[in-house]
N, C-alpha and C positions, 0 to 999 in steps of 0.2 A: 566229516571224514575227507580227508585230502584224497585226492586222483594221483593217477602215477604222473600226469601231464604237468600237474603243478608244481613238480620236483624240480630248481632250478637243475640239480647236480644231474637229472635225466634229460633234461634238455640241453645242458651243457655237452653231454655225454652225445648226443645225437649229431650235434653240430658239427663236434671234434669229428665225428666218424663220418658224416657227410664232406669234411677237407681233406680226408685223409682219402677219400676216393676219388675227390673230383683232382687231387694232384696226381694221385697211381692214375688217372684217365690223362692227364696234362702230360704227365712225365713220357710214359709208354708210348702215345702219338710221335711225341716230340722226338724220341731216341730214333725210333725206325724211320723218320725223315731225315736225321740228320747222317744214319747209316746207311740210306740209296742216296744220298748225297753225295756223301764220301767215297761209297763204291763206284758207283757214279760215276763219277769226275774223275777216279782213276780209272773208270775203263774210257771215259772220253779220252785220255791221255795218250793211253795205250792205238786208239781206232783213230783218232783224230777228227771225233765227231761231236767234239764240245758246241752244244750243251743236249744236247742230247737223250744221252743215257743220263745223266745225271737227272733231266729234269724227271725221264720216265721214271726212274729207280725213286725220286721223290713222290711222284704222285702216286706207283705204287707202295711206296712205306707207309703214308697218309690213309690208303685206303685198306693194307691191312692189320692200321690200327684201329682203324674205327671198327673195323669187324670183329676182330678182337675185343674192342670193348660194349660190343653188342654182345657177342656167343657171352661174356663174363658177366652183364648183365642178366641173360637170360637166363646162365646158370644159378645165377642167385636168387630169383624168385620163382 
């Protein structure tokens, strides 16, 4: 009797769904860094305190993406 494990087309299936999270986790970080970046530097612009806000508005994008993809973790299990 085969196992459900031994199913390549189930193990295929996990993989696929395993890349498809760890890029929605890649993608998502990535966007809100490059969006307090850009706010950022426009309001460096504006205050004339480059670099400043830009670098805060990055480290906070960074930081709530990663939180982000904690709570969406934990939603899921």
């Amino acid at each position: 009797m085969k196992k459900a494990s031994d199913d390549p087309e189930n193990s295929n299936k996990a993989v696929f769904q395993s890349l498809i999270v760890a890029s929605q986790f890649i993608i998502s970080i990535a966007t809100l860094i490059v969006l307090g970046a850009y706010f950022g530097n426009y309001l460096d612009t504006i205050f004339k305190t480059r670099p400043l806000i830009s670098l805060g508005l990055s480290i906070l994008g960074f930081s709530l993406g990663i939180y982000l993809q904690i709570r969406q973790i934990q939603k899921n299990n």
